[in-house]
C-alpha positions in Angstrom: -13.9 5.5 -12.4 -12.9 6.6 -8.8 -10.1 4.4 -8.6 -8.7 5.8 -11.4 -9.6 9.5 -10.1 -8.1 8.0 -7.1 -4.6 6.7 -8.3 -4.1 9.9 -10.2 -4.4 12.1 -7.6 -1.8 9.9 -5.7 0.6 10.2 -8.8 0.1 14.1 -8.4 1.2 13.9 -5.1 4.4 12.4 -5.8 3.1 8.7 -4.7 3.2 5.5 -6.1 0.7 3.7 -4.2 -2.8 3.6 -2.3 -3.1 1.2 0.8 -6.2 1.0 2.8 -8.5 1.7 0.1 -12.3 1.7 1.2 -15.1 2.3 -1.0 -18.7 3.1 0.1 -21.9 3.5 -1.7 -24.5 5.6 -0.4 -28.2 6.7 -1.8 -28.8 10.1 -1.1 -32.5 11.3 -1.9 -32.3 13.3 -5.5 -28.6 13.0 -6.3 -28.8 9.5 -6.7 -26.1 7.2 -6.3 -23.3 8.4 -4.5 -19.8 7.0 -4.1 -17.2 7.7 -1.8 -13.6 6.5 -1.5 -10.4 6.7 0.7 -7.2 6.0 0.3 -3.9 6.5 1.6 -1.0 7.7 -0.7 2.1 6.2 -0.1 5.6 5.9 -2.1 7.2 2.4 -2.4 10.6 1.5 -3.2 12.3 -1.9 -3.7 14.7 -2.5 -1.3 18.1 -4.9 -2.8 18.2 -8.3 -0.7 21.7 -9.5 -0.1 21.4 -13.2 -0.4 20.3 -16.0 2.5 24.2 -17.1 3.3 25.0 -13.2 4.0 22.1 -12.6 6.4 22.3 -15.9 8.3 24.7 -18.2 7.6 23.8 -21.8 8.3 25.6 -22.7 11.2 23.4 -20.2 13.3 20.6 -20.9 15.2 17.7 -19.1 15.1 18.2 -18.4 19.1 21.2 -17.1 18.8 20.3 -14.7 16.3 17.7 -13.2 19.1 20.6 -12.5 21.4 
C-alpha cells in the first residue's frame, strides 16, 4: 500500500521513477505498526543507441580510444 502511495505521488510530481527506495517498520507504543518509506523521484528517458560500428569501429583499440 505505500509503494503504491509512493509511486503516485512521484507521478504527481511529474516523475516516472523512484530510486533508492527504503522501507522501515517501526512499533510505536499505541499506534501500532508503523511504516515509513523513502524514495527519490526521478524522470527517465530512453536514450537512441546508434549502433556498435558507428561508436567504435573495429580497427580501434581500446587504448586508442582513451587518448
Amino acid at each position: 500500500e505505500l509503494q503504491r502511495k509512493i509511486g503516485l505521488k512521484v507521478l504527481e510530481m511529474g516523475g516516472n521513477a523512484v530510486v533508492g527506495y527504503l522501507q522501515c517498520f517501526d512499533l510505536e507504543g499505541e499506534s501500532g505498526l508503523v511504516v515509513r518509506a523513502i524514495g527519490t523521484a526521478c524522470t527517465l528517458e530512453k536514450i537512441s543507441t546508434l549502433p556498435a560500428t558507428a561508436t567504435h569501429p573495429s580497427n580501434s583499440s581500446p587504448s586508442k580510444d582513451m587518448k
